[in-house]
C-alpha positions in Angstrom: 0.0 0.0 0.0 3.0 2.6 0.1 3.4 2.1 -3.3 -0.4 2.1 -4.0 -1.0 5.6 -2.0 0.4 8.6 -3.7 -0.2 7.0 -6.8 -3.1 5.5 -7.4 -7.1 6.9 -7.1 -8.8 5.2 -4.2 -12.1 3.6 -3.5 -13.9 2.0 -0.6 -17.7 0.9 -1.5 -19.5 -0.4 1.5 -22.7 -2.2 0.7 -24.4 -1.0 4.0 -26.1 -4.5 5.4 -25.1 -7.3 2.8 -24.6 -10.9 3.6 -21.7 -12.7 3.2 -23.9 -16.3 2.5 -26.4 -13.9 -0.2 -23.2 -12.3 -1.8 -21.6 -15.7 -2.5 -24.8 -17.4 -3.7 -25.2 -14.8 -6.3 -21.6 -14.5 -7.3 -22.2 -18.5 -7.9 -25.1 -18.2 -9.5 -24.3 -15.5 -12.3 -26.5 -13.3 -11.0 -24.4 -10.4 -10.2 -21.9 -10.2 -13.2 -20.8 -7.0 -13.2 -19.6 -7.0 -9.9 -18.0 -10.9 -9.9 -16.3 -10.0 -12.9 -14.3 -7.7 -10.3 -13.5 -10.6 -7.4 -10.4 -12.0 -7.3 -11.1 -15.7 -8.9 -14.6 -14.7 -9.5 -15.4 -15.0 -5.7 -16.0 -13.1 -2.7 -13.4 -13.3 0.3 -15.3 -14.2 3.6 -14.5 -11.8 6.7 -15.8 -10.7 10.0 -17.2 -7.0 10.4 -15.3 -4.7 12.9 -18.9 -3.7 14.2 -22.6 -4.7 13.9 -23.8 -2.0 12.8 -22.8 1.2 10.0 -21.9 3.3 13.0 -19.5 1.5 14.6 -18.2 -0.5 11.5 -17.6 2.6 9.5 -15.8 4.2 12.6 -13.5 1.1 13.3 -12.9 0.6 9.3 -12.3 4.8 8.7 -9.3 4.2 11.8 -7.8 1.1 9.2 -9.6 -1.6 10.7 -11.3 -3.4 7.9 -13.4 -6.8 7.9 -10.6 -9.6 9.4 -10.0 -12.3 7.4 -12.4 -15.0 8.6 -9.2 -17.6 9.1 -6.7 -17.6 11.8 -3.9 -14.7 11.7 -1.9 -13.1 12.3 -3.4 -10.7 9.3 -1.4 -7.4 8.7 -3.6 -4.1 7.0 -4.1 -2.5 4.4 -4.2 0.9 6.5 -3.1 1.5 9.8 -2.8 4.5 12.3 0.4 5.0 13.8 0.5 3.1 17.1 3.0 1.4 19.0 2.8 -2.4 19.9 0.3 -3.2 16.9 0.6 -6.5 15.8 -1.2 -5.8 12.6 0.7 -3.1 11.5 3.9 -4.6 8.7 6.0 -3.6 6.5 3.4 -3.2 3.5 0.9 -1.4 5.7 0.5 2.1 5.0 1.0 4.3 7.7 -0.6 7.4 8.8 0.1 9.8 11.7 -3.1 11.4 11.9 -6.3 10.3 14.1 -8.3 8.5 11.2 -7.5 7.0 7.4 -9.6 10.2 6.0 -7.7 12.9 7.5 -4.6 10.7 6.9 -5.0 10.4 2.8 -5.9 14.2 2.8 -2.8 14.9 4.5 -0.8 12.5 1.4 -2.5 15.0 -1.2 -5.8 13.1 -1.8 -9.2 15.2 -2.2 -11.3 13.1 0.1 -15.0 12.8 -1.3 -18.1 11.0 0.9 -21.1 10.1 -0.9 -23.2 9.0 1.8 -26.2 6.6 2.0 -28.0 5.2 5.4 -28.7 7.4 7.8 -25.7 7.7 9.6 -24.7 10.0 6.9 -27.4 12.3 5.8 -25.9 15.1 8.1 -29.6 15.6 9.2 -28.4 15.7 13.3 -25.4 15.9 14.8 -24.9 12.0 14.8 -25.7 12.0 11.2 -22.7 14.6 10.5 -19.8 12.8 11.9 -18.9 10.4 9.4 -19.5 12.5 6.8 -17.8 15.1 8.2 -14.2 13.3 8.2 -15.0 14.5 4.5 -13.0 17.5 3.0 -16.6 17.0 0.8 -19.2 15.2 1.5 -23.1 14.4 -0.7 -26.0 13.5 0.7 -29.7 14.0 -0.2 -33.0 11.9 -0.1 -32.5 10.1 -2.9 -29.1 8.5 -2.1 -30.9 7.0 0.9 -32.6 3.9 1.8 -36.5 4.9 1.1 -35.4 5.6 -2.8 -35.6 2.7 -5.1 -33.4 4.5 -7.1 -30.8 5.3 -4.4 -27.8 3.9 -5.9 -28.3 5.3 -9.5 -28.4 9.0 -7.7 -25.1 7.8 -6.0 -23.5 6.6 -9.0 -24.8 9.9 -11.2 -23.3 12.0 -8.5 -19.9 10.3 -8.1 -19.8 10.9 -11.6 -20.0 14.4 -11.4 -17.7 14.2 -8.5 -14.5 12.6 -10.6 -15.0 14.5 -13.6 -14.8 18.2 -11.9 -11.5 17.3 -10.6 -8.2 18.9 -12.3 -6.1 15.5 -14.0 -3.9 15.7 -11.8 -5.7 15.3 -8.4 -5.7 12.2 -6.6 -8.9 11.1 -5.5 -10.5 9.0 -2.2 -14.1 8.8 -2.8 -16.0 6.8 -0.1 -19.6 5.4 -1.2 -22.4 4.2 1.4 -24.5 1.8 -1.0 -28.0 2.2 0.9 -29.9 -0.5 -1.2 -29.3 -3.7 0.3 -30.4 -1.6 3.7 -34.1 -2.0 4.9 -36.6 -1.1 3.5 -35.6 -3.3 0.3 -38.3 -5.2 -0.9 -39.3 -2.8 -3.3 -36.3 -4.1 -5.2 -38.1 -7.6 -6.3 -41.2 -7.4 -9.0 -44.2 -8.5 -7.1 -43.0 -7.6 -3.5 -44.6 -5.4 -1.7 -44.8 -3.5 1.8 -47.5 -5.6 3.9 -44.7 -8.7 3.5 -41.6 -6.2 4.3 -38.4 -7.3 3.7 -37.1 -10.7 3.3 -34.1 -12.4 2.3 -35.0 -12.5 -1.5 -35.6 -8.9 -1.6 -32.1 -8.2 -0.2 -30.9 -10.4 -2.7 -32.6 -8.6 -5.0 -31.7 -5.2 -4.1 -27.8 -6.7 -4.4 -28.8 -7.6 -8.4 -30.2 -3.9 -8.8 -26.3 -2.5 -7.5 -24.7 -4.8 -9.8 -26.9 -3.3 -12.7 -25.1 0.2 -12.3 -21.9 -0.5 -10.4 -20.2 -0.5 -13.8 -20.7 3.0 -14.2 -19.2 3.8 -10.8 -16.4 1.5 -11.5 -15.8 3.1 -14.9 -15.2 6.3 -13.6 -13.0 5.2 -11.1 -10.9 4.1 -13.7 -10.9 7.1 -16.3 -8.0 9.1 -14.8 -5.6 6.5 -13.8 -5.5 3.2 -12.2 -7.4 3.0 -8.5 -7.5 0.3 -5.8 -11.1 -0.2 -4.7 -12.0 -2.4 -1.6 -15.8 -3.4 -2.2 -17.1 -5.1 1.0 -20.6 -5.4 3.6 -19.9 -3.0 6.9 -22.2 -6.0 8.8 -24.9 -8.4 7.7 -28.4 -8.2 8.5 -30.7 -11.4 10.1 -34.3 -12.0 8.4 -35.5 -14.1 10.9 -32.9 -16.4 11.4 -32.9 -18.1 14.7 -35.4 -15.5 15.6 -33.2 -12.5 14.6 -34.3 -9.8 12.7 -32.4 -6.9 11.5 -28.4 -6.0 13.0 -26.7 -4.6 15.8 -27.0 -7.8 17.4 -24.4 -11.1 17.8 -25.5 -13.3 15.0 -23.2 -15.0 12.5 -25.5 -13.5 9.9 -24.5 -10.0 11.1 -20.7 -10.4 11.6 -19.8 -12.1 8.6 -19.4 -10.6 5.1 -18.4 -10.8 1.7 -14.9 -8.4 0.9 -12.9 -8.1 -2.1 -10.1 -5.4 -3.0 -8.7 -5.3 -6.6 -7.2 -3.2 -9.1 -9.0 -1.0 -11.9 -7.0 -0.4 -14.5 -7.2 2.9 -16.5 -10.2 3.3 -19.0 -8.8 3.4 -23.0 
């Protein structure tokens, strides 16, 4: 990653509430081509969250502490604050001196851009603005959140607009909160509808809908120079399983998830 910071455009796509076991069906099944046509060997890695739920996983990963390998480690970072005795912390880590991995890129010369989602980011309150706010420029509006069926389109039409206003030469770190798979989501799967709420197809379904437009996203990523984009779930979400329903809660369903990190390479 020393090499990678400085020099390449940066990504980190978190698709707020996927499953790890939904995520890998699909990928298996062909259903989500655009984005399995990204994994490394056509499959997803499986990890545990650093939190169950976006607040406390998007804290933890924003301080270099993203999904664990779901295997016994030791497992260095990708990212890591600069702090004595860590064990994950190696020679291929990149290191920053500031308090979070935000502040630390902007400090390397990176334009740090937020295009939020779920409601920990719509800046609506004074909870809702500190994620965001980590930002040197951050979007939210109604229709990047979780009541639009359109949501991520309006993300991906924004970050759009975000990339191309920036001078050539600009590195970029654009964080994007993918709302969809988030409840409410059955309006994501024809014949669905509110009085049967949300269920595990219609989170599945909401995952095919991202993978309709994530090539847009991932193609403007790519049109300025190469970037390294880590795509992964900030926690899983139960749909009555062993009586669960919905996150922030100790269920295998909620800490494990589907990661991948890979290399775009520059559009012709």
């Amino acid at each position: 990653m020393n090499e990678v910071v400085g020099r390449d455009d940066l990504l980190l796509l978190t698709l707020d509430t996927l499953r790890h076991d939904v995520a890998v069906e699909l990928a298996a099944a062909g259903r989500i081509p655009n984005l399995a046509r990204h994994l490394p060997g056509g499959v997803w890695e499986e990890r545990h969250a650093p939190g169950s739920f976006t607040y406390a996983s998007h804290q933890a990963m924003f301080a270099g502490f993203l999904p664990t390998p779901a295997r016994p480690g030791p497992h260095p970072r990708l990212f890591a604050a600069r702090f004595a005795g860590s064990e994950s912390t190696a020679g291929r880590t990149y290191v920053f001196d500031t308090p979070d991995l935000v502040s630390g890129l902007a400090a390397a010369g990176y334009r740090t851009v937020c295009v939020g989602g779920v409601g920990f980011f719509n800046k609506q309150g004074a909870l809702g603005g500190v994620l965001p706010g980590m930002f040197q420029e951050s979007h939210w509006e109604p229709a990047f959140g979780v009541a639009s069926p359109t949501s991520f389109e309006a993300q991906v039409e924004r970050a759009e607009e975000v990339v191309a206003a920036l001078p050539a030469e600009q590195r970029l770190f654009l964080f994007v909160n993918v709302s969809a798979l988030h409840q409410p989501n059955w309006f994501h799967l024809a014949g669905a509808t509110a009085e049967a709420g949300d269920t595990r197809a219609t989170h599945a379904a909401a995952l095919e809908y991202v993978d309709r437009h994530i090539g847009r996203l991932l193609t403007a990523m790519s049109s300025r120079r190469r970037c390294f984009a880590i795509v992964c779930s900030d926690h899983g979400t139960t749909y009555g399983d062993d009586g669960y329903t919905g996150h922030r809660l100790a269920h295998e369903a909620v800490w494990t998830v589907p990661y991948a990190h890979f290399f775009l390479e520059p559009s012709a």
